[in-house]
C-alpha positions as CSV (number, residue, x, y, z in Angstrom):
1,X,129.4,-66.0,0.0
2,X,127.2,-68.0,2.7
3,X,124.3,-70.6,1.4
4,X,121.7,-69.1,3.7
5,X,118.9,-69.1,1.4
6,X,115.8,-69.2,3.5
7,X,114.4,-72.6,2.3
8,X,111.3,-72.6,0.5
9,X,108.1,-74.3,1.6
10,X,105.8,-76.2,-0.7
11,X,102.7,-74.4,-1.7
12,X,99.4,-76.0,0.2
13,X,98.0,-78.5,-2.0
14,X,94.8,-76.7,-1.8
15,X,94.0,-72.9,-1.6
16,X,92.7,-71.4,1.4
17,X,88.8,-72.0,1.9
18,X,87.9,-69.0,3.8
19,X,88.9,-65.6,3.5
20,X,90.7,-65.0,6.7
21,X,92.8,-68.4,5.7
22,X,94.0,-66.5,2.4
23,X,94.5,-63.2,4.5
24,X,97.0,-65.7,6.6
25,X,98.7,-67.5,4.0
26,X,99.4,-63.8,2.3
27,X,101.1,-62.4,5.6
28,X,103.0,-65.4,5.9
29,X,104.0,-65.3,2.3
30,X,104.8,-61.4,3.2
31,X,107.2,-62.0,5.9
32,X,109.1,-64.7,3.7
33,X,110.1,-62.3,1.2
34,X,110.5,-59.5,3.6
35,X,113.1,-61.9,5.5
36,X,114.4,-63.4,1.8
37,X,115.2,-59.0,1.1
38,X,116.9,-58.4,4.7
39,X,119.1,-60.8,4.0
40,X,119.8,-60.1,0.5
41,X,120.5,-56.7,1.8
42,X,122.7,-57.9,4.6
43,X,124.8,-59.7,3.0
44,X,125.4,-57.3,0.5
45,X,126.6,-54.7,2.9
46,X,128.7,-58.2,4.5
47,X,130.2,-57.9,0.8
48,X,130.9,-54.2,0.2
49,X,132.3,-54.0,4.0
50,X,134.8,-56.9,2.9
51,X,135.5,-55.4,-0.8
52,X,134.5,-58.5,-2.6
53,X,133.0,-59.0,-5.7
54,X,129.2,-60.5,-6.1
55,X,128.5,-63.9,-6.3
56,X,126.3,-64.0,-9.1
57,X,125.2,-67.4,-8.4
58,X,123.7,-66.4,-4.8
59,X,122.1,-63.8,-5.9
60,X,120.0,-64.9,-8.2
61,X,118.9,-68.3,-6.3
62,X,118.3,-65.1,-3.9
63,X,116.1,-63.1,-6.2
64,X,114.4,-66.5,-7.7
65,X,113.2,-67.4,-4.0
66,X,111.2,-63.9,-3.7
67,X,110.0,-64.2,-7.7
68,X,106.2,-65.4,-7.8
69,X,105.9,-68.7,-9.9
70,X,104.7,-68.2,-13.3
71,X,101.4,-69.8,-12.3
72,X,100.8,-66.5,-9.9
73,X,101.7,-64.1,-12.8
74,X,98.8,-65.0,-14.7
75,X,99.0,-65.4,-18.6
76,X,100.9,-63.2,-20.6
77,X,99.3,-60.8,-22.5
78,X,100.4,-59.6,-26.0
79,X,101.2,-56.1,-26.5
């Protein structure tokens, strides 16, 4: 399978100071992992068209590029 991973940008070094900055950086952080799922997808369906098996390994760089960090996630919570 290809390395096309859409690479990653750094996170601003500081947050957004007005709301409509934070609206912004949220639609751009939208698109990313709308663009990181189509090509998941399409490269899946590149796969199954060619009857090959998964590459684990690409997929799950894949999936860990659209994961939030564990900062974003907040603190766990026992149950």
């Amino acid at each position: 399978m290809d390395d096309r991973i859409i690479e990653a940008e750094a996170p601003p070094s500081n947050p957004p100071t007005t709301r409509e900055e934070c609206r912004q950086r949220l639609a751009q952080l939208q698109n990313d992992i709308t663009a990181i799922r189509t090509e998941i997808a399409a490269a899946d369906m590149d796969r199954q068209a060619g009857r090959r098996p998964m590459d684990a390994r690409w997929y799950h760089r894949a999936r860990t590029a659209i994961a939030p960090p564990a900062s974003a996630r907040g603190p766990k919570v026992p149950s």
